[in-house]
N, C-alpha and C positions, 0 to 999 in steps of 0.2 A: 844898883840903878833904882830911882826914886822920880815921880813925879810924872807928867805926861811924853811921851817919846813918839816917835812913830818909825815904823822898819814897812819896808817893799817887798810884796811879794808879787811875780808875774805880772808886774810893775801898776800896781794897784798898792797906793800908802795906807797902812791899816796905823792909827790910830789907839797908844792905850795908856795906861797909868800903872802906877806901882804906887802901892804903900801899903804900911803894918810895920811889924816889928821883922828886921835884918834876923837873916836867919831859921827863922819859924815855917813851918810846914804853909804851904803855898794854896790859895784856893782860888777858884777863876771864873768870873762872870759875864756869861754871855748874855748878851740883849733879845727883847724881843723886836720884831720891824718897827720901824719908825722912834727908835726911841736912841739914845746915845747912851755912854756910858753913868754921866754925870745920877740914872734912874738910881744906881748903888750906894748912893753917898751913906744911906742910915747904916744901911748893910757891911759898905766898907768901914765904917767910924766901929761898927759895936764890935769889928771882928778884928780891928788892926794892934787889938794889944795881943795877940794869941796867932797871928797868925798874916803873912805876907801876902797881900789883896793884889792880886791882877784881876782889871776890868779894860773892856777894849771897845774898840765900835766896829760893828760889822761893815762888809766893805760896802759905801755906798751911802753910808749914816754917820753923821757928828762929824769927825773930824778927819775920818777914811775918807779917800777919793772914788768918785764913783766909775763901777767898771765901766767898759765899751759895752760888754753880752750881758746877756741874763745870766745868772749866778743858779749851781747848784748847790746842794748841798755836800758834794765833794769836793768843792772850791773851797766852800763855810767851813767845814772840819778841817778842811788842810791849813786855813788862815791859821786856824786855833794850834795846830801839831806845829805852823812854823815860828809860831811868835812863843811857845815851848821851848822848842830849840833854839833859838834868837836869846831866850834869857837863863838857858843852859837849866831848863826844870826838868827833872826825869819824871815826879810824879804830882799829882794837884788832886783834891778835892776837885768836881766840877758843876757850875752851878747854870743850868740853862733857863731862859724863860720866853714861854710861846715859840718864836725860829728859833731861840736856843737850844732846843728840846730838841729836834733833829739833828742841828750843830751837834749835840753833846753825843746823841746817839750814831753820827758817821764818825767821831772821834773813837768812841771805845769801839765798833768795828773796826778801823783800822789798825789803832794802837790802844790795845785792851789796858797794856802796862803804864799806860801814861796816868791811868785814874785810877785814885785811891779809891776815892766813896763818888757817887753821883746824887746831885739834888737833880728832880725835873720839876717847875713850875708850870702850871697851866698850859700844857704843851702834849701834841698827838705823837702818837710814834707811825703814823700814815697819814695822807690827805684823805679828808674825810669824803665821803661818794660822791656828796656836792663841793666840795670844796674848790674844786677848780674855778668852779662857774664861778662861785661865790667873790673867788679873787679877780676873775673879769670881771667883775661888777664893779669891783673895789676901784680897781685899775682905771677904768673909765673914768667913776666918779672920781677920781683926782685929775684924771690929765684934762675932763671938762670943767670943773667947777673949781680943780687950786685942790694945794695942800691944805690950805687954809680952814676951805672948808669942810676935805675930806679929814682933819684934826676936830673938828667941831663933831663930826658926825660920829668919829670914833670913839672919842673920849664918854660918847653920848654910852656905847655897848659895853667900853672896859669898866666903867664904874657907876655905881649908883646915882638915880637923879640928884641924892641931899649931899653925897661927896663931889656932885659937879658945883653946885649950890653953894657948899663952904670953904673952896677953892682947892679942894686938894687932889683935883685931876687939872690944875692947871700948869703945874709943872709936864706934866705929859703932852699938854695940848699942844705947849709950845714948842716940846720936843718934834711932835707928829710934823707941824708946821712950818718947822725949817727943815723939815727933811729934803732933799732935791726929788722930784719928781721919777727923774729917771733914775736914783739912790730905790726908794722905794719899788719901782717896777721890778730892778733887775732881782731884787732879793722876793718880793712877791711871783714872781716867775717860778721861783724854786718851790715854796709851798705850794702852787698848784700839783706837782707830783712827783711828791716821795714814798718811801716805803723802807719805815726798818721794823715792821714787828715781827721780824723773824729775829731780832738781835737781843730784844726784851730777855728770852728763858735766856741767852749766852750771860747774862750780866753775872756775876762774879763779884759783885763790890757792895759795901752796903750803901740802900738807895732809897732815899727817901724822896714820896711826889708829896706836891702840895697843889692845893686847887683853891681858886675862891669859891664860894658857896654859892655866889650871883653869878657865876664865870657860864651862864647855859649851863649847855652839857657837859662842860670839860670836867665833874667831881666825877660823874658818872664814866667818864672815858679814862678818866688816872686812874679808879676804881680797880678798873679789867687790866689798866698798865699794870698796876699792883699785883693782882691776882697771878699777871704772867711774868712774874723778874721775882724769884724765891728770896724767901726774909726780908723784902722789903718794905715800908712803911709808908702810910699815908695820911696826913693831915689835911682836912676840911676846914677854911676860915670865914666864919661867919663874919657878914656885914662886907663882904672885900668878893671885886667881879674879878677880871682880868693882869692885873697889876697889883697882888696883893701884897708886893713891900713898902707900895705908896699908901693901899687904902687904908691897912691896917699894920703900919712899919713892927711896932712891940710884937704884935700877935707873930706877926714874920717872923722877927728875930728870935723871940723864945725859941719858936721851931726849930729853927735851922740851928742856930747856939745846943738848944739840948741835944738836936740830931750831931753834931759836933764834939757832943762834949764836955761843952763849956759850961761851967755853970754859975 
């Protein structure tokens, strides 16, 4: 199977893609909020001679339907374990970024055997103390002002003022902006509060974090993820906030390609 498809679960259409090379070791890309799958395209193109790329959209974003309730993150990990089994993968690379990074981390909690190696991108393994608030704020400013504008204000935090400047947060803008309203609430709902760092020491697989340099806090909080998931690695990308396969795609791909293997 090849190309874009969608499969229902708990009657919610999720949304994905296939491509690489038939046969080759499987790797899988989860999104952050507001964004679709189409964020992977550098990332699927440098990895599809070596390796079978599933990318999908979370439920509520791109081309998934949005739920009725607010979305957990034991919904988000089970999306991922059934669209698995849906294309009969017993194991994958798993590659999250921002909500993917809990997605990825309620997968290897429930099904540890399903992941070979973990990437985690610019992503908590908790809500951060304010973090709740933080997302009532978010929340608000989109259902009064638009996606529209709450893509404008976003794009403003994930990248630098000269990468807004020279258009290469505007593929993201427009992702943020066609998001549905209530697509974005249900799955911001679930970031208000999770908690897997008690899952971090269980990791077993090798795991590499990545952060952007501009990203706040987030070098400083994958740091301490690193510190607590043994033999894991972490890479710091300069010049790149939030989305660092868009700000700095190369710099990305090297990463993840040598974390991989490839060379």
């Amino acid at each position: 199977m090849s190309g874009t498809n969608t499969f229902t679960r708990d009657g919610v259409s999720i949304r994905f893609q296939v491509d690489g090379r038939e046969g080759a070791p499987w790797i899988v890309f989860s999104n952050s909020i507001c964004t679709d799958l189409s964020l992977w395209e550098g990332q699927a193109a440098a990895l599809a001679p070596n390796f079978r790329v599933l990318r999908y959209d979370q439920r509520g974003h791109g081309g998934s339907s949005v739920p009725s309730a607010p979305c957990t993150f034991e919904q988000l990990g089970g999306d991922v374990a059934a669209l698995l089994d849906h294309l009969g993968i017993a194991r994958c690379t798993f590659v999250g970024l921002s909500m993917g990074v809990p997605t990825g981390l309620q997968l290897y909690k429930d099904q540890p055997q399903r992941i070979e190696r973990l990437v985690l991108c610019d992503g908590q393994a908790a809500t951060a103390p304010a973090g709740a608030a933080g997302w009532e704020e978010r929340i608000e400013m989109a259902r009064r002002e638009s996606m529209s504008a709450f893509a404008d204000a976003t794009v403003g935090r994930w990248f630098t003022s000269d990468q807004v400047k020279d258009g290469r947060a505007d593929v993201v803008r427009r992702m943020i902006a066609e998001t549905p309203f209530a697509g974005f609430e249900a799955c911001a709902r679930a970031l208000q509060n999770y908690a897997y760092a008690d899952v971090l020491p269980r990791i077993a697989v090798p795991t590499l974090l990545i952060a952007g340099k501009d990203d706040g806090k987030m070098p400083e909080t994958m740091a301490r993820m690193r510190d607590a998931i043994s033999g894991s690695q972490f890479v710091e990308i300069a010049s790149a906030g939030h989305i660092p396969g868009i700000a700095q795609p190369s710099v990305f791909n090297r990463a993840l390609l040598g974390f991989l293997g490839v060379r």
